[in-house]
PyMOL CGO cylinders between C-alpha atoms (Angstrom):
from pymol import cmd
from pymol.cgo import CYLINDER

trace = [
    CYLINDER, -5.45, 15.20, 12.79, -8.73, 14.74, 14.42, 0.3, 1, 1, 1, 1, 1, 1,
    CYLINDER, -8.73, 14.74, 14.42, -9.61, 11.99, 17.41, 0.3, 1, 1, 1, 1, 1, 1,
    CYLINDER, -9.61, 11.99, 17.41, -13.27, 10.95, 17.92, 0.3, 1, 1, 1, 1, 1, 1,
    CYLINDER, -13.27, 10.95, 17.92, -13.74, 7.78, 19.52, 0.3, 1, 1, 1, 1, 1, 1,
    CYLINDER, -13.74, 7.78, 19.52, -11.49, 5.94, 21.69, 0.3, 1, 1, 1, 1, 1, 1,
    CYLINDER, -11.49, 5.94, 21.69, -11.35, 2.14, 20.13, 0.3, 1, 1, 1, 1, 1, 1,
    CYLINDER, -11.35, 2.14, 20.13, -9.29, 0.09, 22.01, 0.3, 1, 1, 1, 1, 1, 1,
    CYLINDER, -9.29, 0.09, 22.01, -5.67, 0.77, 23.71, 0.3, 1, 1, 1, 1, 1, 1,
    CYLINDER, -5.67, 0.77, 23.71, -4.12, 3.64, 22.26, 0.3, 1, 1, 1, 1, 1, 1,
    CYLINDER, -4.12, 3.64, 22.26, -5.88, 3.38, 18.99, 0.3, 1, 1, 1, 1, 1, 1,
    CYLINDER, -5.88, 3.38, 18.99, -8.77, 6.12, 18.01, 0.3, 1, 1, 1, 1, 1, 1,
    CYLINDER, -8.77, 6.12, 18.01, -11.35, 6.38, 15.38, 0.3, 1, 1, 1, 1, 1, 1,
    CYLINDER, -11.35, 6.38, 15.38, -9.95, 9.92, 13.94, 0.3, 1, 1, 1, 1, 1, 1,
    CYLINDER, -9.95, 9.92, 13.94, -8.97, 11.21, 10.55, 0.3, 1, 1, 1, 1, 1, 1,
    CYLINDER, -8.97, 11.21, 10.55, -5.45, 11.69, 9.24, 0.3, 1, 1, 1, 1, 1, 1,
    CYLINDER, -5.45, 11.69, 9.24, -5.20, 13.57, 6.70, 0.3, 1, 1, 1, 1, 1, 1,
    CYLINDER, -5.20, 13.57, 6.70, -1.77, 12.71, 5.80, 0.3, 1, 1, 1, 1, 1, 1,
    CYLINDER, -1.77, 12.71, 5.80, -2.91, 9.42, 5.10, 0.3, 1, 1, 1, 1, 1, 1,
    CYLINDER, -2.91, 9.42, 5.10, -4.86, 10.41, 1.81, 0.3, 1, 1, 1, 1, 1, 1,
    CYLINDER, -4.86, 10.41, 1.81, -1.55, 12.44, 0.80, 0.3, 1, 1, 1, 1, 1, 1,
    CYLINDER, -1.55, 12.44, 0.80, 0.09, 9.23, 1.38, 0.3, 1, 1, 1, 1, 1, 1,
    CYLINDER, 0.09, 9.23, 1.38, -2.46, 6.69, -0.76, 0.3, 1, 1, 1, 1, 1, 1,
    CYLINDER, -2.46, 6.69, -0.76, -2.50, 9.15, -3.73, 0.3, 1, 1, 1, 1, 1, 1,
    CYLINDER, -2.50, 9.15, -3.73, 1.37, 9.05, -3.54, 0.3, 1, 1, 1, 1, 1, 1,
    CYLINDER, 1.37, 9.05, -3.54, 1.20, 5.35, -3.77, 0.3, 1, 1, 1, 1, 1, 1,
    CYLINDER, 1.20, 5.35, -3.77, -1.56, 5.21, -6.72, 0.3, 1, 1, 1, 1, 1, 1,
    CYLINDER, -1.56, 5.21, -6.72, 0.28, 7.98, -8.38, 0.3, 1, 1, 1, 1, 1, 1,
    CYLINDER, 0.28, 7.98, -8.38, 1.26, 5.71, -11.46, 0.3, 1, 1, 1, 1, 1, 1,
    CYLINDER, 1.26, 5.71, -11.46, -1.76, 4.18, -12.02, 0.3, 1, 1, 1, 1, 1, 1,
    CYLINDER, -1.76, 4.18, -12.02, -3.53, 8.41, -12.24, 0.3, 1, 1, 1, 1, 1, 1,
    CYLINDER, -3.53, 8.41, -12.24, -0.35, 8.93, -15.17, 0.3, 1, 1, 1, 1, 1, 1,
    CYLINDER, -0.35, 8.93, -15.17, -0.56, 5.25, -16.75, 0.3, 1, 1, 1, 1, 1, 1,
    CYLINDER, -0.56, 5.25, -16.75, -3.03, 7.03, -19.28, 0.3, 1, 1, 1, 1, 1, 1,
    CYLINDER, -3.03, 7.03, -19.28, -0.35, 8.97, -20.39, 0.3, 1, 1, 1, 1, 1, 1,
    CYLINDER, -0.35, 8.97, -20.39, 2.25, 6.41, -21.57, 0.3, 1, 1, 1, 1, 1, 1,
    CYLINDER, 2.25, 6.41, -21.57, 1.28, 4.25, -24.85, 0.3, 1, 1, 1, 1, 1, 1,
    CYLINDER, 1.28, 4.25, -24.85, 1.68, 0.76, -23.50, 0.3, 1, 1, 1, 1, 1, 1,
    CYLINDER, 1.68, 0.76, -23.50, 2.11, -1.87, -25.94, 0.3, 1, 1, 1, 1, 1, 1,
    CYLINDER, 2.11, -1.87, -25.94, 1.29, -4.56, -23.19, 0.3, 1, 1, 1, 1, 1, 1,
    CYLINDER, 1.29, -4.56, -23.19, -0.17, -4.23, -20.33, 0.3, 1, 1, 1, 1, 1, 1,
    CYLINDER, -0.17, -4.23, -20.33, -0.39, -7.01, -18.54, 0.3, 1, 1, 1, 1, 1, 1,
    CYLINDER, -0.39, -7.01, -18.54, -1.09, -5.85, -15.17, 0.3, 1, 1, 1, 1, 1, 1,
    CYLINDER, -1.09, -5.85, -15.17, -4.31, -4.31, -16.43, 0.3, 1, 1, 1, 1, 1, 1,
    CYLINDER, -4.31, -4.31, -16.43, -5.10, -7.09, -18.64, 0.3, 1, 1, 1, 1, 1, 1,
    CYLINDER, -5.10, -7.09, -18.64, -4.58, -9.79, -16.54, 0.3, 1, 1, 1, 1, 1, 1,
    CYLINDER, -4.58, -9.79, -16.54, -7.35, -12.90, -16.56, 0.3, 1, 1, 1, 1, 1, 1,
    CYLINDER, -7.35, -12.90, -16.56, -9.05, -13.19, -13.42, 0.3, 1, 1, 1, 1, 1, 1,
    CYLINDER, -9.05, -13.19, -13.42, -8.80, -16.80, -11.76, 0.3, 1, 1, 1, 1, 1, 1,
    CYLINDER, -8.80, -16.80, -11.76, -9.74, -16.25, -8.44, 0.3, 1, 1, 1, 1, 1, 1,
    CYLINDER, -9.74, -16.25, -8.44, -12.90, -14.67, -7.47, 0.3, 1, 1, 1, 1, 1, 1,
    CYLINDER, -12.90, -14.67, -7.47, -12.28, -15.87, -4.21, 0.3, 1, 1, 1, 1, 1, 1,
    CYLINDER, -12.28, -15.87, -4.21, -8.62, -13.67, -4.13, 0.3, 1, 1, 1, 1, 1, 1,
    CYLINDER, -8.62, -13.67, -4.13, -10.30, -11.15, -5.50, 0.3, 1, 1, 1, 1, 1, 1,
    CYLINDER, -10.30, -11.15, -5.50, -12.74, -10.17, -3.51, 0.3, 1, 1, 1, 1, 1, 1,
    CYLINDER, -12.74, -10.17, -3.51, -10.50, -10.32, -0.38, 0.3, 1, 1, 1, 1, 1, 1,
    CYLINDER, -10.50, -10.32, -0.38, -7.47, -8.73, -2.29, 0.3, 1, 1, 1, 1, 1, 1,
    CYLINDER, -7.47, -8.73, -2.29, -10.11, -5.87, -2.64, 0.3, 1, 1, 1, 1, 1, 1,
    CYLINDER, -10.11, -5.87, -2.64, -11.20, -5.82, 1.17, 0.3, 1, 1, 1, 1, 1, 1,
    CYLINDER, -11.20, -5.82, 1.17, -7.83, -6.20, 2.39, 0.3, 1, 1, 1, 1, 1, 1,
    CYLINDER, -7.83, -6.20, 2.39, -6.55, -3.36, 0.19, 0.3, 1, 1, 1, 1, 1, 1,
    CYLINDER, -6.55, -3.36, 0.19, -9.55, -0.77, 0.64, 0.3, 1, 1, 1, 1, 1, 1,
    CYLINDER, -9.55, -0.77, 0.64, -9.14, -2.18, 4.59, 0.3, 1, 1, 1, 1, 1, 1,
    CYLINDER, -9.14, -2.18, 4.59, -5.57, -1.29, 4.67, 0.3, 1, 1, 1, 1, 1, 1,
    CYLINDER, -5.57, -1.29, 4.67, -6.34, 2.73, 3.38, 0.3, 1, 1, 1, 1, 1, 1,
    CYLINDER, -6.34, 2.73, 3.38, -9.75, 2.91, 5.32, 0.3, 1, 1, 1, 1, 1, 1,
    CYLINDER, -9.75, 2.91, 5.32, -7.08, 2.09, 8.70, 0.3, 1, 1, 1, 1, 1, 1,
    CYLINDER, -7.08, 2.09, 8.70, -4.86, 4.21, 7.66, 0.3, 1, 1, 1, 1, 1, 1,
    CYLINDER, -4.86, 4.21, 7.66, -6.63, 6.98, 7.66, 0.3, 1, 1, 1, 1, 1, 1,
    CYLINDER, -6.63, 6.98, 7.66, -9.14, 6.41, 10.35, 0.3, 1, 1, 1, 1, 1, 1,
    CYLINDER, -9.14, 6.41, 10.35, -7.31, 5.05, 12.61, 0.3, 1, 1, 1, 1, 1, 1,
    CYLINDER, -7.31, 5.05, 12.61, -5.21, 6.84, 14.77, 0.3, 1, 1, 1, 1, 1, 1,
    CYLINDER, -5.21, 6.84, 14.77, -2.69, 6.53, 17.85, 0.3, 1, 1, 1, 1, 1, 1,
    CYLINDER, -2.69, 6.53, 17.85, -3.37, 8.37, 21.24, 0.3, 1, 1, 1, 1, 1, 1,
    CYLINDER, -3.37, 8.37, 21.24, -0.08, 10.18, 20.82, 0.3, 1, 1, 1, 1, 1, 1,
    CYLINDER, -0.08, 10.18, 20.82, 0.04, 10.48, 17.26, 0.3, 1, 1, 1, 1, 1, 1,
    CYLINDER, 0.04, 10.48, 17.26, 0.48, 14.06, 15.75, 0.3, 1, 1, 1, 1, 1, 1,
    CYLINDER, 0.48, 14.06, 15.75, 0.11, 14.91, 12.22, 0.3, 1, 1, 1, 1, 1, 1,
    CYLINDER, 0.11, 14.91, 12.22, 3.45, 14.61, 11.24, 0.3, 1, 1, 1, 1, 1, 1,
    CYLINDER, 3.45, 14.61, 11.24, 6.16, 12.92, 13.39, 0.3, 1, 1, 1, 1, 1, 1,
    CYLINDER, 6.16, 12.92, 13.39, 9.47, 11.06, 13.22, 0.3, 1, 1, 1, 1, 1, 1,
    CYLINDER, 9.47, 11.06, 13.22, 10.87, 12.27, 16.43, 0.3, 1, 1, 1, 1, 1, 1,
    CYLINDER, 10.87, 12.27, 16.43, 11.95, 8.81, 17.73, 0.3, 1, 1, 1, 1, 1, 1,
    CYLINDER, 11.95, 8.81, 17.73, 14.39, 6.30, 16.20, 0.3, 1, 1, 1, 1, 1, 1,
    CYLINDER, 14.39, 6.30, 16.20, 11.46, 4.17, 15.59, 0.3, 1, 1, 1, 1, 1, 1,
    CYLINDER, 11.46, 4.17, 15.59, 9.74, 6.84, 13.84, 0.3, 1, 1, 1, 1, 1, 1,
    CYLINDER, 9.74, 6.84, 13.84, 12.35, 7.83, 11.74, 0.3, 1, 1, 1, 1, 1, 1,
    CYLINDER, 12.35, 7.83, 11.74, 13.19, 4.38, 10.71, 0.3, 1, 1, 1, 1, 1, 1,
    CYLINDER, 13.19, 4.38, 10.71, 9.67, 3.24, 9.21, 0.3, 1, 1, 1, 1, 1, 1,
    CYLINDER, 9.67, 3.24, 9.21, 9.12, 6.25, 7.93, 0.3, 1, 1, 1, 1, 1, 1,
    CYLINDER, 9.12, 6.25, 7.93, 12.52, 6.29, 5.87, 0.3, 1, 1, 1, 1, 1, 1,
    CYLINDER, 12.52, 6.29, 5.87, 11.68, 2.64, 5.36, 0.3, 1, 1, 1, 1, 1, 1,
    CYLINDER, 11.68, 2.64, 5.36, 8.01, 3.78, 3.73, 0.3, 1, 1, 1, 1, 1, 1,
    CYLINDER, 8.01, 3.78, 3.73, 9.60, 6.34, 1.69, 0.3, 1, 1, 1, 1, 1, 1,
    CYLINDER, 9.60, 6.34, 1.69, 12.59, 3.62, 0.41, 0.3, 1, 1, 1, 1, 1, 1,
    CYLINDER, 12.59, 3.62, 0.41, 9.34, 1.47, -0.45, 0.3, 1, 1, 1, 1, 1, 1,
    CYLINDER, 9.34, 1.47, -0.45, 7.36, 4.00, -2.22, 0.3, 1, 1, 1, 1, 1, 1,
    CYLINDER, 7.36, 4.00, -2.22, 10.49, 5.29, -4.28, 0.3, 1, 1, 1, 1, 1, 1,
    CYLINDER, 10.49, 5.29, -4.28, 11.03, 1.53, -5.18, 0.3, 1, 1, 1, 1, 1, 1,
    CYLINDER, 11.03, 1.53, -5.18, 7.79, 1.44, -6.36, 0.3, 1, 1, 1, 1, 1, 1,
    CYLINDER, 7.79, 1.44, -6.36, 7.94, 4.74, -8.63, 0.3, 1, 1, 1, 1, 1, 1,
    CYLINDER, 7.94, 4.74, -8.63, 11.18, 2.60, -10.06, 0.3, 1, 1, 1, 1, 1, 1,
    CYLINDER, 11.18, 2.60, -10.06, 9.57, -0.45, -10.31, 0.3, 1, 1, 1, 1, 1, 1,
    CYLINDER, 9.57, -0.45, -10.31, 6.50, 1.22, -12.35, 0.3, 1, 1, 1, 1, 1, 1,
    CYLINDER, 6.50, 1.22, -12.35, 9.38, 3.24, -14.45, 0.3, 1, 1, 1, 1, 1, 1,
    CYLINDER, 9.38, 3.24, -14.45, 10.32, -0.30, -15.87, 0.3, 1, 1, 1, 1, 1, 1,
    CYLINDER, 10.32, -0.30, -15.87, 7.04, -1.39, -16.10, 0.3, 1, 1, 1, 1, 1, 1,
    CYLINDER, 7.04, -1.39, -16.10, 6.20, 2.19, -18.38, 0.3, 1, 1, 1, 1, 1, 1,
    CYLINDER, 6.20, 2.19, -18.38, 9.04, 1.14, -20.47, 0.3, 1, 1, 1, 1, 1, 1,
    CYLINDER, 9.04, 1.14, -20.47, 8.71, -2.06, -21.52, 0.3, 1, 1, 1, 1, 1, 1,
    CYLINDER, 8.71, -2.06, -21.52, 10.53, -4.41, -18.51, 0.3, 1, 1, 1, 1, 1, 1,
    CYLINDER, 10.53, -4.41, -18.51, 7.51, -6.11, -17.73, 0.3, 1, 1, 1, 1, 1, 1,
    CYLINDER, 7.51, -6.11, -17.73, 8.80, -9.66, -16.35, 0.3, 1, 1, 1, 1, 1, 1,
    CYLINDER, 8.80, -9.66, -16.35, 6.56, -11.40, -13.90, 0.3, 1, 1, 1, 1, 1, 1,
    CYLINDER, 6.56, -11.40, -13.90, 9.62, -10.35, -11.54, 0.3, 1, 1, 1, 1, 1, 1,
    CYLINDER, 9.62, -10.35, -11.54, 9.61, -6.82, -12.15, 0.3, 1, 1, 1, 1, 1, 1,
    CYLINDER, 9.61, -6.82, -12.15, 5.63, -6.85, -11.72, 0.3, 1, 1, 1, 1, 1, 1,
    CYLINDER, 5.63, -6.85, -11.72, 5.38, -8.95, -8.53, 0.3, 1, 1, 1, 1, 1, 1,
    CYLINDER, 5.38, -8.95, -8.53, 8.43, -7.29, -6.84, 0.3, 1, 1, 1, 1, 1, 1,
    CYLINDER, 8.43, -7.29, -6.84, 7.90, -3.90, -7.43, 0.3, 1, 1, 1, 1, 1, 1,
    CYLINDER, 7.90, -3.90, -7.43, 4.28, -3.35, -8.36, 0.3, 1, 1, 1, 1, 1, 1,
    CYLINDER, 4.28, -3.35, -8.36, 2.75, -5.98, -6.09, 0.3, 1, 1, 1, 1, 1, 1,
    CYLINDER, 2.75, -5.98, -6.09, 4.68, -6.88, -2.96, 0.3, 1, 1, 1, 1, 1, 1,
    CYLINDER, 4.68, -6.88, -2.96, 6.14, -2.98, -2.41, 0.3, 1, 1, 1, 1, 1, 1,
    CYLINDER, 6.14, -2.98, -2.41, 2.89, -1.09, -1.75, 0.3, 1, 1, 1, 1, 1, 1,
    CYLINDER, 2.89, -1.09, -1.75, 1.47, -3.72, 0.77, 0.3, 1, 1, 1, 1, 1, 1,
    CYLINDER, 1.47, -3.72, 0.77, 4.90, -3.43, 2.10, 0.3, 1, 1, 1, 1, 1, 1,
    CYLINDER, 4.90, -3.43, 2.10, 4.65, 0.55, 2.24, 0.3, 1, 1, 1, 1, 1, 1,
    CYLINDER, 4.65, 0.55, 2.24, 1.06, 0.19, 3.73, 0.3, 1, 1, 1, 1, 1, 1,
    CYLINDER, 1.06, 0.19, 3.73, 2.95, -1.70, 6.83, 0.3, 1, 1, 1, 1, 1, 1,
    CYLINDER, 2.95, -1.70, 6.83, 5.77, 0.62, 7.27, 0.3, 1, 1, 1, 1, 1, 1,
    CYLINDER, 5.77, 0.62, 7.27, 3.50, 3.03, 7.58, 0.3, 1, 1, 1, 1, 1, 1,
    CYLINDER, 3.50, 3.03, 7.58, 1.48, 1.13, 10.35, 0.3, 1, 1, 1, 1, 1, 1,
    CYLINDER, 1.48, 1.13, 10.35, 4.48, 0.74, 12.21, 0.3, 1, 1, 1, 1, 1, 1,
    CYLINDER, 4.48, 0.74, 12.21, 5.77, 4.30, 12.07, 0.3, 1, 1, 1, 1, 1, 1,
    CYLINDER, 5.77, 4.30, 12.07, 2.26, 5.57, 12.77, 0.3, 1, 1, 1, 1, 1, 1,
    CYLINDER, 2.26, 5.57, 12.77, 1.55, 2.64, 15.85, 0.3, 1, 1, 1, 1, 1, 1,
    CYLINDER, 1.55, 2.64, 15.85, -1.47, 1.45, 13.76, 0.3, 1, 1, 1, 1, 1, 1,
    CYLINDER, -1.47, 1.45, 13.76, -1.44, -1.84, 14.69, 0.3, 1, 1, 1, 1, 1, 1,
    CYLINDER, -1.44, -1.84, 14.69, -4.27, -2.71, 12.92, 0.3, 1, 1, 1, 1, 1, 1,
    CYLINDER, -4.27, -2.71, 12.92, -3.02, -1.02, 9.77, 0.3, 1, 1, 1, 1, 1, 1,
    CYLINDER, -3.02, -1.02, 9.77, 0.33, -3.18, 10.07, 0.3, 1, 1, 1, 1, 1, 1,
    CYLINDER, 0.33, -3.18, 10.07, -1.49, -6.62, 10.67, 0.3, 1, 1, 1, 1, 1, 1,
    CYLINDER, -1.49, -6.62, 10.67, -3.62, -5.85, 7.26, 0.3, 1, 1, 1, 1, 1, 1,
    CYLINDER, -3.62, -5.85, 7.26, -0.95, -5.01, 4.93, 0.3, 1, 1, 1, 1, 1, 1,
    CYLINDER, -0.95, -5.01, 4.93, 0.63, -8.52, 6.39, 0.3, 1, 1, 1, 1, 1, 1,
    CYLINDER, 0.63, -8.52, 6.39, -2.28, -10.33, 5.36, 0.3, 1, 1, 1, 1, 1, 1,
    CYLINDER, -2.28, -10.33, 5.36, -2.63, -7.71, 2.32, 0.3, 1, 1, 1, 1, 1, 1,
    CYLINDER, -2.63, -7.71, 2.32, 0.97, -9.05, 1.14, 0.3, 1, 1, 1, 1, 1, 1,
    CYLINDER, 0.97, -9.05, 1.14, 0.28, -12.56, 0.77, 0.3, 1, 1, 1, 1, 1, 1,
    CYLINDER, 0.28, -12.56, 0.77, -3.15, -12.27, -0.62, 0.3, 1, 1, 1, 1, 1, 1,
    CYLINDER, -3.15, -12.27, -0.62, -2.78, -9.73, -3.16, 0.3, 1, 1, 1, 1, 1, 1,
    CYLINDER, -2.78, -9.73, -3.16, 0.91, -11.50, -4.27, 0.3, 1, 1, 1, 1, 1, 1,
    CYLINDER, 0.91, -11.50, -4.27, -0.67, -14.89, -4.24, 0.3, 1, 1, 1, 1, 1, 1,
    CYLINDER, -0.67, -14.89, -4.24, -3.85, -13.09, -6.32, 0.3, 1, 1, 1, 1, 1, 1,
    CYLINDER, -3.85, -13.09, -6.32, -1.67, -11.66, -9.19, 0.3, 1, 1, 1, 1, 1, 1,
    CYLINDER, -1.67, -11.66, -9.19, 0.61, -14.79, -9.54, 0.3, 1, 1, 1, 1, 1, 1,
    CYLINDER, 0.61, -14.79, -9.54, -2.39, -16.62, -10.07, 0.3, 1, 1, 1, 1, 1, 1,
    CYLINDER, -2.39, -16.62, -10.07, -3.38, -13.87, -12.40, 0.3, 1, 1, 1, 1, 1, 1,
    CYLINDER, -3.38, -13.87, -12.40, -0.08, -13.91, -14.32, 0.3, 1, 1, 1, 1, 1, 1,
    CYLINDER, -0.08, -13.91, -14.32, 0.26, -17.77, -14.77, 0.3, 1, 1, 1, 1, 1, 1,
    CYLINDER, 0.26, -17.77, -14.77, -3.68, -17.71, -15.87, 0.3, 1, 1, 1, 1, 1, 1,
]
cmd.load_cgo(trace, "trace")
C-alpha cells in the first residue's frame, strides 16, 4: 500500500492494492455470466427509464471503487483486522460478498424474482462497498456506497417495473 498525498484528516491519496482484489471479487459473476445459458436475463435486459439514475448510479458506483482504492487511512496497512472493529466489518464484507455469490447462484438458475434481484444483486454490493469503508476508515468510501445504495436500488426498481 502506497501513500502520496495527505487529503484531509487521516485520509491519503495512495493505492491499495487489495482494493482491486476486492472489486474483481465482487464483479466476479458478471466475468462467468457468459458461461451459463440464461433463458432470461433480466438484469441485463432491463429498459432504461432513468437517464437521470443512470448516470449517477454510474458515478456513484465507479466513485465508490475509484475511493476504495485511492483512498487510504494514515494507519492503514495492507491487510488488517487487528481490532474488534476491524474484524467485524471485515467479516461483515465477506458475509455480504458470499450473499451475493448466493444471490447470483439463484439468479444463474432460474430464481429471478424482483426480490431475489434487488436483495441480493443490487442492495448487497453497495452494502459490501460500505463495510469495506468502515473496516478500512474510508470515510469517504462509506458515505458513497450510502448514497450508492439508494440510487442504484431506486435505479433498478425503476428498471424492473419499466
Amino acid at each position: 500500500m502506497v501513500r502520496w498525498v495527505k487529503l484531509f484528516g487521516n485520509q491519503y491519496l495512495g493505492f491499495w492494492v487489495l482494493g482491486l482484489v476486492l472489486f474483481a471479487l465482487q464483479e466476479l459473476p458478471y466475468m462467468l455470466m457468459h458461461l451459463f445459458h440464461l433463458e432470461t436475463n433480466p438484469i441485463m435486459n432491463m429498459t432504461e427509464t432513468s437517464v437521470i439514475l443512470d448516470i449517477c448510479e454510474k458515478v456513484l458506483g465507479s466513485l465508490c471503487i475509484a475511493l476504495m482504492v485511492f483512498i487510504v487511512h494514515r494507519d492503514a496497512k495492507l491487510f488488517s483486522v487487528s481490532d474488534g472493529r476491524e474484524k467485524l466489518f471485515f467479516t461483515l464484507a465477506i458475509i455480504l460478498l458470499l450473499a451475493n455469490f448466493a444471490g447470483w447462484a439463484l439468479y444463474f438458475t432460474g430464481h429471478q424474482s424482483v426480490f431475489v434481484m434487488l436483495l441480493f444483486i443490487v442492495a448487497l454490493p453497495p452494502l459490501y462497498y460500505v463495510a469495506i469503508g468502515i473496516w478500512r476508515q474510508n470515510t469517504p468510501l462509506s458515505i458513497c456506497g450510502a448514497f450508492f445504495i439508494a440510487v442504484h436500488f431506486m435505479h433498478v426498481l425503476g428498471n424492473l417495473r419499466g
